[in-house]
PyMOL commands that place a pseudoatom at each C-alpha (Angstrom):
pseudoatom trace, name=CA, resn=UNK, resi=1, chain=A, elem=C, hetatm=0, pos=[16.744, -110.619, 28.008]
pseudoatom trace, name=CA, resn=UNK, resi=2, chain=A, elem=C, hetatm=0, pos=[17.980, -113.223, 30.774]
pseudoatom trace, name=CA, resn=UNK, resi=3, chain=A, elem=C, hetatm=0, pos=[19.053, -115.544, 27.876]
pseudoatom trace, name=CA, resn=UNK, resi=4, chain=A, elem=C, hetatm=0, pos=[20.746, -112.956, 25.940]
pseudoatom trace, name=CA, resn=UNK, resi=5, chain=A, elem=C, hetatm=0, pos=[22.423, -112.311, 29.461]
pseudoatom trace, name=CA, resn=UNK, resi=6, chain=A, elem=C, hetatm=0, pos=[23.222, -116.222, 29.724]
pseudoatom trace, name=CA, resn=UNK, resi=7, chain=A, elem=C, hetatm=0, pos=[24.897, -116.629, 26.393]
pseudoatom trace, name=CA, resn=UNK, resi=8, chain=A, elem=C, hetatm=0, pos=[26.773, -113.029, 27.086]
pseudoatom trace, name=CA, resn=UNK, resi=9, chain=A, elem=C, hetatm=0, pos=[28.399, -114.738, 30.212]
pseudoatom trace, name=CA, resn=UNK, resi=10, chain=A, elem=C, hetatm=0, pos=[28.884, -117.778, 28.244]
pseudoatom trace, name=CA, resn=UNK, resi=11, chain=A, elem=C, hetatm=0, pos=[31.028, -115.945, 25.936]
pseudoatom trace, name=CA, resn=UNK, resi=12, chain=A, elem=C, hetatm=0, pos=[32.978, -113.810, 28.186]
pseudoatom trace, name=CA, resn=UNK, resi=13, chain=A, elem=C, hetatm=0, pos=[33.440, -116.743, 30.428]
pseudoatom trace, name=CA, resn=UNK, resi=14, chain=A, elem=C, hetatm=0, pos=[35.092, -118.900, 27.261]
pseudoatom trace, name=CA, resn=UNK, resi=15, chain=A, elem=C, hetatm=0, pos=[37.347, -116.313, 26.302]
pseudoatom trace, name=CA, resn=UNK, resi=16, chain=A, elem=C, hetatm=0, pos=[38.474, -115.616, 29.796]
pseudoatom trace, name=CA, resn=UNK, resi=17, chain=A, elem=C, hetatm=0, pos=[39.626, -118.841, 29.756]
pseudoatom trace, name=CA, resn=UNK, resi=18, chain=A, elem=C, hetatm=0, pos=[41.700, -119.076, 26.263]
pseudoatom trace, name=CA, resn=UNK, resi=19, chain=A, elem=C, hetatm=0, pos=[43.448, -115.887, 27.979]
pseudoatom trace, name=CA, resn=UNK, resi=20, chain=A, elem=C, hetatm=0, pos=[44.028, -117.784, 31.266]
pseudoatom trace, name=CA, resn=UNK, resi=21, chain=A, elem=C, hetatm=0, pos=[45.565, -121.174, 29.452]
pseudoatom trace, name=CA, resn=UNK, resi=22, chain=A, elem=C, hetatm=0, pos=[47.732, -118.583, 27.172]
pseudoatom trace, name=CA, resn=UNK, resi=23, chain=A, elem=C, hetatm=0, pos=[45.472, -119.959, 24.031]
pseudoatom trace, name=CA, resn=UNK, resi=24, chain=A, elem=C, hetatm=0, pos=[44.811, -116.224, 23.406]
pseudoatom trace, name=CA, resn=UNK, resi=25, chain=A, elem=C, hetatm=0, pos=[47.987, -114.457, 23.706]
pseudoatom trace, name=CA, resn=UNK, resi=26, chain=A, elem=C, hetatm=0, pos=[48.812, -110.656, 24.485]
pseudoatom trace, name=CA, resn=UNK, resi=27, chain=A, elem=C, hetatm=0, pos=[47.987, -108.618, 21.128]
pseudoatom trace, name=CA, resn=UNK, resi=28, chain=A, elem=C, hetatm=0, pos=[46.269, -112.074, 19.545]
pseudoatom trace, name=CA, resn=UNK, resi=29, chain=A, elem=C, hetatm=0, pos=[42.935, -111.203, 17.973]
pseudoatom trace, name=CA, resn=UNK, resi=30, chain=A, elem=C, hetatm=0, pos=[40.151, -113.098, 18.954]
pseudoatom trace, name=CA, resn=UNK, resi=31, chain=A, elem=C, hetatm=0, pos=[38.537, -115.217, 16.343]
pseudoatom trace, name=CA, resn=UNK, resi=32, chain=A, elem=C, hetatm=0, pos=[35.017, -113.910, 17.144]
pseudoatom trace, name=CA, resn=UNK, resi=33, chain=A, elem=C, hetatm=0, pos=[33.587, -115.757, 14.638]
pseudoatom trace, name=CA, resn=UNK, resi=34, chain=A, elem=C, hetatm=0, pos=[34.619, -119.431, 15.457]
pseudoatom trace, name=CA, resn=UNK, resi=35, chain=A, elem=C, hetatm=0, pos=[34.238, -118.598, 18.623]
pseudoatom trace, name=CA, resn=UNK, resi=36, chain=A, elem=C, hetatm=0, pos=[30.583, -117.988, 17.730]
pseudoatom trace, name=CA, resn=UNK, resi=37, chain=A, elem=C, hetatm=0, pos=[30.317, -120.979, 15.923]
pseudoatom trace, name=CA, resn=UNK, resi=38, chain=A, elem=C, hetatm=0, pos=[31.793, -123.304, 18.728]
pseudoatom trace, name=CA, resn=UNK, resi=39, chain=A, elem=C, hetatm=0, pos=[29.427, -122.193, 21.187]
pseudoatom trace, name=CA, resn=UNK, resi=40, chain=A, elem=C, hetatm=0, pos=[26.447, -121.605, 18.905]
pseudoatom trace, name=CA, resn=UNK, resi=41, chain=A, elem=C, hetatm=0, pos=[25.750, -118.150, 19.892]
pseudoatom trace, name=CA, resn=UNK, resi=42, chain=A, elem=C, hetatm=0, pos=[24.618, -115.989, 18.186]
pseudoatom trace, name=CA, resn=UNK, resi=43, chain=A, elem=C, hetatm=0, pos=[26.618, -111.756, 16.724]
pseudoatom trace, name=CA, resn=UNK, resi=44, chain=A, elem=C, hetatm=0, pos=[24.891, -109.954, 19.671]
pseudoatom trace, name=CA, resn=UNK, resi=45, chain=A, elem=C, hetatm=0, pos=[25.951, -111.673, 22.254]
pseudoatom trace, name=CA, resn=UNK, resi=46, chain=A, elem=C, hetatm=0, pos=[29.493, -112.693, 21.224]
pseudoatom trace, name=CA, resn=UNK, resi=47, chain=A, elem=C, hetatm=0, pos=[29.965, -108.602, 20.445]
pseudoatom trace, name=CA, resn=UNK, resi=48, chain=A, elem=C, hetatm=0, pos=[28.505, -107.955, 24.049]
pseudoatom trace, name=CA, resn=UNK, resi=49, chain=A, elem=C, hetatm=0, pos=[31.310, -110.052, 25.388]
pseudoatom trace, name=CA, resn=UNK, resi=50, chain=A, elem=C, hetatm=0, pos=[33.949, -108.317, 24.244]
pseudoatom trace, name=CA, resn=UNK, resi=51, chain=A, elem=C, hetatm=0, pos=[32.475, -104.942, 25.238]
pseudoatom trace, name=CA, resn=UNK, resi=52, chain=A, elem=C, hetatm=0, pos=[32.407, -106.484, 28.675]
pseudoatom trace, name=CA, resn=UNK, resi=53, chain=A, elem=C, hetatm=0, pos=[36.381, -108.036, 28.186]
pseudoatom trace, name=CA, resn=UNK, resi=54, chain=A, elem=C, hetatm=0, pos=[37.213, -104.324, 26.900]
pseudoatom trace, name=CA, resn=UNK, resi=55, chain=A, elem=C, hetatm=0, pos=[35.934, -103.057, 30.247]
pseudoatom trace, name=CA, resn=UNK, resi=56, chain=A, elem=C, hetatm=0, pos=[37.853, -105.394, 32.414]
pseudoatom trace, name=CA, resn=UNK, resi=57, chain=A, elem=C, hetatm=0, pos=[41.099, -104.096, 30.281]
pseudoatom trace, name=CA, resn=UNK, resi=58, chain=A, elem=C, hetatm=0, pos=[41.344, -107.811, 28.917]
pseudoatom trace, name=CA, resn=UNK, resi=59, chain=A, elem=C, hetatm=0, pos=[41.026, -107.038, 25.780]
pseudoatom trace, name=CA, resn=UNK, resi=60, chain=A, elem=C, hetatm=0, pos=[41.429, -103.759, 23.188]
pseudoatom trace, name=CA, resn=UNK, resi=61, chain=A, elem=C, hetatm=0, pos=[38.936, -103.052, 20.247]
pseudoatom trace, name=CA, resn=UNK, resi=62, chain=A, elem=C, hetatm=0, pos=[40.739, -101.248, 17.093]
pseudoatom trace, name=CA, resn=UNK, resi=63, chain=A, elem=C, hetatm=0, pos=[39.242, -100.018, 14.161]
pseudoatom trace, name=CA, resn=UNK, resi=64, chain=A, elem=C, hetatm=0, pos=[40.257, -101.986, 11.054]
pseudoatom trace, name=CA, resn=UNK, resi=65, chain=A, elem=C, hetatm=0, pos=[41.706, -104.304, 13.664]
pseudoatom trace, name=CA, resn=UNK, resi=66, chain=A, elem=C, hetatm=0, pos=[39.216, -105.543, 15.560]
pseudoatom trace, name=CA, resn=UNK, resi=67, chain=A, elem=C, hetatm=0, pos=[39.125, -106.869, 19.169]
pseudoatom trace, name=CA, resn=UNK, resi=68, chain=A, elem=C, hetatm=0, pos=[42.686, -108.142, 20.235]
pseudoatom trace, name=CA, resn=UNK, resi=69, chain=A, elem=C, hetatm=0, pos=[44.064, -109.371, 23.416]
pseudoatom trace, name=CA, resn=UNK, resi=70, chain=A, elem=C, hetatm=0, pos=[45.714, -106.589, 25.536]
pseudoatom trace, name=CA, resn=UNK, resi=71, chain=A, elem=C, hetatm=0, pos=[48.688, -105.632, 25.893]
pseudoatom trace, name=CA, resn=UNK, resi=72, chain=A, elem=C, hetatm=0, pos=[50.501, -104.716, 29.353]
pseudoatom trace, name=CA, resn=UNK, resi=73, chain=A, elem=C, hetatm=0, pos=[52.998, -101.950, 29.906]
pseudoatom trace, name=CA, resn=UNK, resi=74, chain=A, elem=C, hetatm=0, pos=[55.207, -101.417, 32.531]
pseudoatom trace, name=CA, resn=UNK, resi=75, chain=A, elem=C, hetatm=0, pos=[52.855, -99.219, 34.126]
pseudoatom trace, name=CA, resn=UNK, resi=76, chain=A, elem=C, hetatm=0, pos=[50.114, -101.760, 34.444]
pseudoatom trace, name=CA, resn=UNK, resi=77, chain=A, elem=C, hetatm=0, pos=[52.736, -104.106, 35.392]
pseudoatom trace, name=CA, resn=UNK, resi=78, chain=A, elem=C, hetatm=0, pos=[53.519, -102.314, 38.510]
pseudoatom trace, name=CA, resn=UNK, resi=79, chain=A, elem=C, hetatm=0, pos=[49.928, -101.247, 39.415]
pseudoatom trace, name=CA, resn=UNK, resi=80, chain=A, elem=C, hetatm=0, pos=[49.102, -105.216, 39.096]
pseudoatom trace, name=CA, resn=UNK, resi=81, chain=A, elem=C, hetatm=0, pos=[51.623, -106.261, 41.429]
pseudoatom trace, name=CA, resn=UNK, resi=82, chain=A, elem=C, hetatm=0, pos=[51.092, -103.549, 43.837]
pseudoatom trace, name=CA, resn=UNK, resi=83, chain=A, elem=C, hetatm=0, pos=[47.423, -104.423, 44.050]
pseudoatom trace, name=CA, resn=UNK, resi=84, chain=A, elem=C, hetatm=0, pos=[48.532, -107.919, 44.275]
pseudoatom trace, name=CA, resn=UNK, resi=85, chain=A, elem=C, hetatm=0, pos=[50.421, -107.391, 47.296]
pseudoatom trace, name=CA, resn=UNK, resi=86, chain=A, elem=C, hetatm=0, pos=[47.640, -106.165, 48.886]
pseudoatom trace, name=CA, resn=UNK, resi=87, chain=A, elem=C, hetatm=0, pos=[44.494, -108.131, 48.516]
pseudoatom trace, name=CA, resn=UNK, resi=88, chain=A, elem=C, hetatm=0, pos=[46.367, -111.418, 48.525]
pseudoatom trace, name=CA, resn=UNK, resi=89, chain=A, elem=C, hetatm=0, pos=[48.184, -110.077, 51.986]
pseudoatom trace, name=CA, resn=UNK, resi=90, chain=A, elem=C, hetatm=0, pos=[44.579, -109.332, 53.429]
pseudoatom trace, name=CA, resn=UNK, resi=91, chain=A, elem=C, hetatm=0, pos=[42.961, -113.133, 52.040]
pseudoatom trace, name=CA, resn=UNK, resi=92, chain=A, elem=C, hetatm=0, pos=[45.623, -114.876, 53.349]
pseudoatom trace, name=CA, resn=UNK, resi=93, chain=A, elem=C, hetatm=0, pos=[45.141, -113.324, 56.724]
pseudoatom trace, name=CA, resn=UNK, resi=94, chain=A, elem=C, hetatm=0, pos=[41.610, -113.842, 56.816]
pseudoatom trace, name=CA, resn=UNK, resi=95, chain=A, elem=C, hetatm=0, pos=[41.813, -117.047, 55.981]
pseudoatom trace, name=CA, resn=UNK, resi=96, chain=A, elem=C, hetatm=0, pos=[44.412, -118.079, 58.962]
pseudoatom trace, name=CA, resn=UNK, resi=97, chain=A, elem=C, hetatm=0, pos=[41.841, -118.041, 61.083]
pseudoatom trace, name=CA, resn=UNK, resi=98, chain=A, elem=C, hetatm=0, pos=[39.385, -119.901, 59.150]
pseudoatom trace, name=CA, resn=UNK, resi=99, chain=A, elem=C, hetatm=0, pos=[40.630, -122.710, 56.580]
pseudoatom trace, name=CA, resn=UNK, resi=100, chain=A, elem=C, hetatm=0, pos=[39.264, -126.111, 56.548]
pseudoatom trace, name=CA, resn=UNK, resi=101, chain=A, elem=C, hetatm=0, pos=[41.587, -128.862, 57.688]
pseudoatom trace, name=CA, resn=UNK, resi=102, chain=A, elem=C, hetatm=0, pos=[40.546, -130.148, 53.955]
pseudoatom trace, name=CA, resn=UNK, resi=103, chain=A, elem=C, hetatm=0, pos=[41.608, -127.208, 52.805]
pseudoatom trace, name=CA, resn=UNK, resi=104, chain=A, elem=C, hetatm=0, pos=[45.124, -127.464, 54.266]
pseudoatom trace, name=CA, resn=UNK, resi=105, chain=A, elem=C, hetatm=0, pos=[45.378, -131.019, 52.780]
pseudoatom trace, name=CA, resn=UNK, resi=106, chain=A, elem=C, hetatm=0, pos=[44.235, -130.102, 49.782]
pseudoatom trace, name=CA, resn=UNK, resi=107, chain=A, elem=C, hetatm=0, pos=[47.537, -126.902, 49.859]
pseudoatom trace, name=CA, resn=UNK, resi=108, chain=A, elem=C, hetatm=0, pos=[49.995, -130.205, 51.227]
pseudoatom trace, name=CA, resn=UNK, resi=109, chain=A, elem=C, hetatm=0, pos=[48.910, -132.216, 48.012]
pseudoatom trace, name=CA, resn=UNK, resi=110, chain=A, elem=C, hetatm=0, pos=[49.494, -129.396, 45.716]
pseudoatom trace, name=CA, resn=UNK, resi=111, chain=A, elem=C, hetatm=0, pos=[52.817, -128.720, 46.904]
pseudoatom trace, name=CA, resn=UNK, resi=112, chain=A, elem=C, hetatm=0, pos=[53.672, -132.371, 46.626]
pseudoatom trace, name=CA, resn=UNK, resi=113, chain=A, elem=C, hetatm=0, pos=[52.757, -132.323, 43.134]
pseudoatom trace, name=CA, resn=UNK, resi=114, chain=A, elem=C, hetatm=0, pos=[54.357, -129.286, 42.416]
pseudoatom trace, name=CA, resn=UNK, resi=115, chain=A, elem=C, hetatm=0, pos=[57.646, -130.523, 43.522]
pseudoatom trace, name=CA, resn=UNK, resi=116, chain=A, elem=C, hetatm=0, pos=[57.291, -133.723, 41.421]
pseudoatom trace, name=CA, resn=UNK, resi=117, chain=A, elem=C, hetatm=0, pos=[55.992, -131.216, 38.058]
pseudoatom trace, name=CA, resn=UNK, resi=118, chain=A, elem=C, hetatm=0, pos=[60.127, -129.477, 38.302]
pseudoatom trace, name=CA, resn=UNK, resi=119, chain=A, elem=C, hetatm=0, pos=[60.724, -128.822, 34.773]
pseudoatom trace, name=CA, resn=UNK, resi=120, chain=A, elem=C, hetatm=0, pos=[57.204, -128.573, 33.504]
pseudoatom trace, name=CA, resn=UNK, resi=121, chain=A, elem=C, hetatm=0, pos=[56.022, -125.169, 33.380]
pseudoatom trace, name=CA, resn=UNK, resi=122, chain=A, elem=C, hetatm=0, pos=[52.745, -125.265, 32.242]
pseudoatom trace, name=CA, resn=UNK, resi=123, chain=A, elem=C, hetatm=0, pos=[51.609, -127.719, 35.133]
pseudoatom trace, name=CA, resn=UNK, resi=124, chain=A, elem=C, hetatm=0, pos=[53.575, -125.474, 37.443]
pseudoatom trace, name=CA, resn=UNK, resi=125, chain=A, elem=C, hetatm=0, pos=[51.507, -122.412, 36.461]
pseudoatom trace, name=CA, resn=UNK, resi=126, chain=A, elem=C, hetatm=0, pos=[48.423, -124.179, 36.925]
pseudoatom trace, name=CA, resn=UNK, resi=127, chain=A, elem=C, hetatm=0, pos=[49.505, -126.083, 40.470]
pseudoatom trace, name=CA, resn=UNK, resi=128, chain=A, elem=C, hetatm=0, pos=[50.713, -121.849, 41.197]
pseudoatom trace, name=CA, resn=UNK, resi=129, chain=A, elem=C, hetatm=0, pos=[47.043, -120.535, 40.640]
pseudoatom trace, name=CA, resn=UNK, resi=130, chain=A, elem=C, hetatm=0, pos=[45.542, -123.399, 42.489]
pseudoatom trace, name=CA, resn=UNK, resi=131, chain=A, elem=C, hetatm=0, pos=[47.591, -122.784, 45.288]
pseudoatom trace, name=CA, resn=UNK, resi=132, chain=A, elem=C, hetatm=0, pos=[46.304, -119.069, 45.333]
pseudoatom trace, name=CA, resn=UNK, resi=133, chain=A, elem=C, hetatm=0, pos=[42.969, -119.534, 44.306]
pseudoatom trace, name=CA, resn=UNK, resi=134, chain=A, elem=C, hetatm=0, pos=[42.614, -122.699, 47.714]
pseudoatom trace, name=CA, resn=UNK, resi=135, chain=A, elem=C, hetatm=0, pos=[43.863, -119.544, 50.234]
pseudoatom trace, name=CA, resn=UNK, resi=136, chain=A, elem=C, hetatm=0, pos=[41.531, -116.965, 48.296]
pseudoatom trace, name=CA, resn=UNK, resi=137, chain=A, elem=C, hetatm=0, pos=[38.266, -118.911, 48.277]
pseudoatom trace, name=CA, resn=UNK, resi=138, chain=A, elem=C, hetatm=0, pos=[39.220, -119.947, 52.347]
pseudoatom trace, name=CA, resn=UNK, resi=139, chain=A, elem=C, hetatm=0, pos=[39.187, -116.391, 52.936]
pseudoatom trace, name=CA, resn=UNK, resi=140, chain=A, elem=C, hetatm=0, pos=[35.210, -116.172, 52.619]
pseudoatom trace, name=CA, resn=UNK, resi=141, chain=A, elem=C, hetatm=0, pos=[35.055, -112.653, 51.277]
pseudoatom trace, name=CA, resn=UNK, resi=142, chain=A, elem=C, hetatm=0, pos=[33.452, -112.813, 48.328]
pseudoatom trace, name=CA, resn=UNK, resi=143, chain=A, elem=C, hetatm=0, pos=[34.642, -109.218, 46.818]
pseudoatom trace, name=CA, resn=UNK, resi=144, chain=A, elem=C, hetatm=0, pos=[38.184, -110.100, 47.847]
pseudoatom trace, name=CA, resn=UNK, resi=145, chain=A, elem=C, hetatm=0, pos=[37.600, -113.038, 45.761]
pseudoatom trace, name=CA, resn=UNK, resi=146, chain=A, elem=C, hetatm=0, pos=[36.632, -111.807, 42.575]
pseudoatom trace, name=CA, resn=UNK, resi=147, chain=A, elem=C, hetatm=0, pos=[39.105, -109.208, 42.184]
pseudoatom trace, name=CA, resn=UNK, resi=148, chain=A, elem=C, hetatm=0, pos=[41.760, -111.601, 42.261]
pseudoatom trace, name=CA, resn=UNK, resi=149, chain=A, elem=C, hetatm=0, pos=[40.693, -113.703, 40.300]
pseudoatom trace, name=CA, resn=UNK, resi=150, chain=A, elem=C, hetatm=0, pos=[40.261, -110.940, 37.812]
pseudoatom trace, name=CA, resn=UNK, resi=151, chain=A, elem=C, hetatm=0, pos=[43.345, -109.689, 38.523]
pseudoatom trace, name=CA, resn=UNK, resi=152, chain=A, elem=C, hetatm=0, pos=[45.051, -112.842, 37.648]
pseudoatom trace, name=CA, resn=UNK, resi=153, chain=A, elem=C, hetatm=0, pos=[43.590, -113.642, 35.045]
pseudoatom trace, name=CA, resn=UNK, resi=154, chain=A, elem=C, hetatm=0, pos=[44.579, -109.651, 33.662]
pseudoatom trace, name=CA, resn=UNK, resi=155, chain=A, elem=C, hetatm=0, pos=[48.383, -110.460, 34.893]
pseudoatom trace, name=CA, resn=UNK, resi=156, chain=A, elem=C, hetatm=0, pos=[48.039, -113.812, 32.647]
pseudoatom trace, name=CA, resn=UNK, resi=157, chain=A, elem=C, hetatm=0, pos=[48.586, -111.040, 29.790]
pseudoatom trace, name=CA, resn=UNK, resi=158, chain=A, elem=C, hetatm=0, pos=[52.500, -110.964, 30.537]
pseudoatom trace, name=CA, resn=UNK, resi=159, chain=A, elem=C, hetatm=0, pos=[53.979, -112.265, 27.925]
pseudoatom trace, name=CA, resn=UNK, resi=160, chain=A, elem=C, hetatm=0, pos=[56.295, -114.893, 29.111]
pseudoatom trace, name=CA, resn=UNK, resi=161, chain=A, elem=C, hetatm=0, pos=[54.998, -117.938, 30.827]
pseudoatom trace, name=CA, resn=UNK, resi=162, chain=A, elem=C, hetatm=0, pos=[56.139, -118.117, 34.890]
pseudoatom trace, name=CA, resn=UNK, resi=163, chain=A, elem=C, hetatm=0, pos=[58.412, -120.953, 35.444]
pseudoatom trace, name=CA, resn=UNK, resi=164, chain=A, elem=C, hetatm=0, pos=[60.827, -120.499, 33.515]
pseudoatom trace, name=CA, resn=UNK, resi=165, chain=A, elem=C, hetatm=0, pos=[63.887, -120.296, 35.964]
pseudoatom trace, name=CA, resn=UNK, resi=166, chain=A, elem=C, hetatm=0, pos=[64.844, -123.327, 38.109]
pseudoatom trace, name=CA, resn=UNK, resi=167, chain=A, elem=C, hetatm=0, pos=[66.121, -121.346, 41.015]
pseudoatom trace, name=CA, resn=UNK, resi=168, chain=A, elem=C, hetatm=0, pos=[63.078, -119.234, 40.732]
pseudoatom trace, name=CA, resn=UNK, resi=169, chain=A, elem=C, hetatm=0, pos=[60.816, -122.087, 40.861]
pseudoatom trace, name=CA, resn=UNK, resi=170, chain=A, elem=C, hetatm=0, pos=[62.928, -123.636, 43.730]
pseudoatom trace, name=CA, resn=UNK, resi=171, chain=A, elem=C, hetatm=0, pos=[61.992, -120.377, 46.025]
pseudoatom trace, name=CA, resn=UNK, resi=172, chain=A, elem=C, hetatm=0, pos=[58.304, -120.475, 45.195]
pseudoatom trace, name=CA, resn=UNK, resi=173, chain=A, elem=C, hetatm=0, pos=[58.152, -123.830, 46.454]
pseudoatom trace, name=CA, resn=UNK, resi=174, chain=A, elem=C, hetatm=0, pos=[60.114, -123.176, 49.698]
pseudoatom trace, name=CA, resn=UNK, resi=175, chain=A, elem=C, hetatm=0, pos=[57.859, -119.559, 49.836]
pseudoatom trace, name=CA, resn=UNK, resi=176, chain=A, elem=C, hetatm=0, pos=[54.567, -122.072, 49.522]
pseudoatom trace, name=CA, resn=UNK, resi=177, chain=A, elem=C, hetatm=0, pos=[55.912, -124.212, 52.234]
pseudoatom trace, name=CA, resn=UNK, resi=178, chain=A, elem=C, hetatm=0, pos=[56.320, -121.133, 54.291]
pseudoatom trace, name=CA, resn=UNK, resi=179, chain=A, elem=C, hetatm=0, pos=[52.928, -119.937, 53.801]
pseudoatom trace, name=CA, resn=UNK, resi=180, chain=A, elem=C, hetatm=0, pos=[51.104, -123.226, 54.238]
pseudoatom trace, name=CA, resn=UNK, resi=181, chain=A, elem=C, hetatm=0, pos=[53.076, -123.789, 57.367]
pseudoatom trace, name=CA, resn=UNK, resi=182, chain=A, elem=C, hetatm=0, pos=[51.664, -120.410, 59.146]
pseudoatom trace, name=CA, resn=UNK, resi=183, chain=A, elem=C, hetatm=0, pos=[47.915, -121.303, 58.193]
pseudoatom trace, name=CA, resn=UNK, resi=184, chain=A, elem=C, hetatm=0, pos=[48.401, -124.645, 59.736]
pseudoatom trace, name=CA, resn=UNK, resi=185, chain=A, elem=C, hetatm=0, pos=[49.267, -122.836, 62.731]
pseudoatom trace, name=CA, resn=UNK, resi=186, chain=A, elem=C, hetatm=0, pos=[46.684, -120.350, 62.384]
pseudoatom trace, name=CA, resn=UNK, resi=187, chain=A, elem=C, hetatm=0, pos=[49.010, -117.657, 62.673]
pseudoatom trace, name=CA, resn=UNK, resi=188, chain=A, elem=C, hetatm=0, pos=[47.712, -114.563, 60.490]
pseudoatom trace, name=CA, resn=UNK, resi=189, chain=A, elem=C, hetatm=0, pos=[50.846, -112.148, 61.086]
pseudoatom trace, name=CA, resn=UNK, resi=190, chain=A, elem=C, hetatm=0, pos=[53.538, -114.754, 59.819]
pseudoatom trace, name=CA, resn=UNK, resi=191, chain=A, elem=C, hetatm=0, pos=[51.004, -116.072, 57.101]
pseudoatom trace, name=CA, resn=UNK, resi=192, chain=A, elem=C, hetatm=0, pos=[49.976, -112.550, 55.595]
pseudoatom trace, name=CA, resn=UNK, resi=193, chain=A, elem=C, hetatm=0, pos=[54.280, -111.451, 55.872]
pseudoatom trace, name=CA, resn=UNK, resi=194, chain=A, elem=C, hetatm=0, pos=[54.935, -115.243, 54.438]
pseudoatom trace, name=CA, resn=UNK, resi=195, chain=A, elem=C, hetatm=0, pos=[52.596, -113.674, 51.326]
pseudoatom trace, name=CA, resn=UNK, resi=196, chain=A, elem=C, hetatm=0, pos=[54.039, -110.517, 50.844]
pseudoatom trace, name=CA, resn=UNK, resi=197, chain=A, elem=C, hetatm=0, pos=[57.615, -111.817, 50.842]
pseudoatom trace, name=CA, resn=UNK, resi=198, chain=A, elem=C, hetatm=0, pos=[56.100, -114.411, 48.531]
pseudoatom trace, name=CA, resn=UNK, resi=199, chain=A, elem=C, hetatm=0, pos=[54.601, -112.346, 45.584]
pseudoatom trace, name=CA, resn=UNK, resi=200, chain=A, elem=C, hetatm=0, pos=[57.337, -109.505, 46.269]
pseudoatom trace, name=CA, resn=UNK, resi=201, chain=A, elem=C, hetatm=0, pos=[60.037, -112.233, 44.963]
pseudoatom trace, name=CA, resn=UNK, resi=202, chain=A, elem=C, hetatm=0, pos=[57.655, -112.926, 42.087]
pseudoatom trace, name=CA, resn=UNK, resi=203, chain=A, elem=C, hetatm=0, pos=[57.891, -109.412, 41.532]
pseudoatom trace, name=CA, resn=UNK, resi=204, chain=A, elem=C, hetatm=0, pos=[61.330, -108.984, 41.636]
pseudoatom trace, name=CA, resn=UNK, resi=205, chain=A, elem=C, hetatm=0, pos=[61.437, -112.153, 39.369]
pseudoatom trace, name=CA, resn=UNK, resi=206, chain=A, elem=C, hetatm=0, pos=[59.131, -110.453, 36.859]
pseudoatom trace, name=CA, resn=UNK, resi=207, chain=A, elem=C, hetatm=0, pos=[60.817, -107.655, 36.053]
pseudoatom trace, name=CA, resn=UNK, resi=208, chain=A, elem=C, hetatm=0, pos=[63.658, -109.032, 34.896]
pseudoatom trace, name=CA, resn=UNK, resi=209, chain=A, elem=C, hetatm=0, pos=[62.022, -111.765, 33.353]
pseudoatom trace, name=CA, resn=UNK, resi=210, chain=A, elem=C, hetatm=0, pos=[59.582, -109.387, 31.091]
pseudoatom trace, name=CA, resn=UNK, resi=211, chain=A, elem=C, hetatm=0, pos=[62.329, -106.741, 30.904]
pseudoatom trace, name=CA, resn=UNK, resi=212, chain=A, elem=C, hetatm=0, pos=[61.335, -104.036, 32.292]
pseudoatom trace, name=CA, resn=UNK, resi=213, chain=A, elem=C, hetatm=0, pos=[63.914, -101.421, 33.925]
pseudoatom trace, name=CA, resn=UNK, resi=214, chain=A, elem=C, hetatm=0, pos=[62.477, -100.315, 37.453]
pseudoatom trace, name=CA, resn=UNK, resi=215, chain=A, elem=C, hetatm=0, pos=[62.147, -102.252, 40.687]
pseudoatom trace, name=CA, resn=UNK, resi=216, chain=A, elem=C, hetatm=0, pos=[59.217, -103.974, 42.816]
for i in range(1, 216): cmd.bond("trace and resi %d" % i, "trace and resi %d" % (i + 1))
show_as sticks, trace
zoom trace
């Protein structure tokens, strides 16, 4: 049972992560079978993975279809970024008053690099989530840190890549300067509003960028 638990993980970790690198796109079905074969696993556990996937909304199971990545509407759109606003306001407060100096190297390197990456969106959307995912782990709640990271993973389902627009990615980088600038000082009201003006932007960006017809 433990090993058929294992090689469950194993699965629904591996498939996670074709979602988060856009290898599996929104409404691509998974190859469940080379998938199986690449990992050496075995029907059970491969088919347990996707019921797990199908209850964290990343992926949809159709008859005659099959399992296929999901799909977002505008509704689940707005409920992501709402969320978002949230829990990401709430880590980077925590974390203000308890990130490593490493830590705050390691955010001054990133932004370095991302300012040198201009033009190269795929390495921008990585350097983004590594950004996030530094401040989230600082924060030291453990629940706060698995929901995003399972929410970002789910808002990887959008289907246009971020980074797309210069000016856009201009503004992140001045918003990531902002934010890094109020942890160094360890000061959790101007980090946490640094946040929310951050991913509210992003929103804002979003919409128009997936085309969508309300506001953030």
């Amino acid at each position: 049972m433990e090993l058929q638990f294992s090689l469950t993980a194993k699965v629904a970790g591996h498939i996670r992560r074709m979602i988060e690198l856009r290898i599996l796109r929104p409404g691509d079905t998974v190859p469940l079978e080379q998938i199986e074969k690449d990992l050496s696993v075995s029907r059970t556990p491969a088919r347990e993975a996707i019921r797990q996937l199908e209850l964290e909304h990343l992926v949809a199971i159709e008859p005659g279809r099959g399992a296929y990545v999901s799909l977002i509407t505008e509704s689940d759109f707005t409920d992501l970024y709402t969320l978002r606003i949230h829990l990401e306001a709430q880590a980077v407060r925590i974390a203000a008053g308890s990130i490593s100096d490493y830590d705050l190297h390691l955010l001054g390197l990133n932004l370095e690099e991302f300012e040198e990456q201009f033009g190269v969106s795929e390495r921008l959307t990585l350097l983004d989530r590594q950004f996030h995912n530094t401040i989230i782990e600082a924060c030291g709640n453990r629940y706060v840190e698995k929901a995003l990271k399972s929410l970002r993973i789910r808002m990887g389902l959008l289907r246009r890549p971020a980074y797309q627009n210069s000016e856009r990615t201009k503004y992140t980088l001045s918003e990531h300067k902002e934010i890094l600038k109020h942890l160094s000082a360890r000061d959790a009201d101007l980090a946490e509003n640094a946040m929310r003006t951050h991913i509210q932007n992003a929103w804002t960006e979003r919409i128009s960028q997936e085309g969508y017809e309300g506001t953030a």
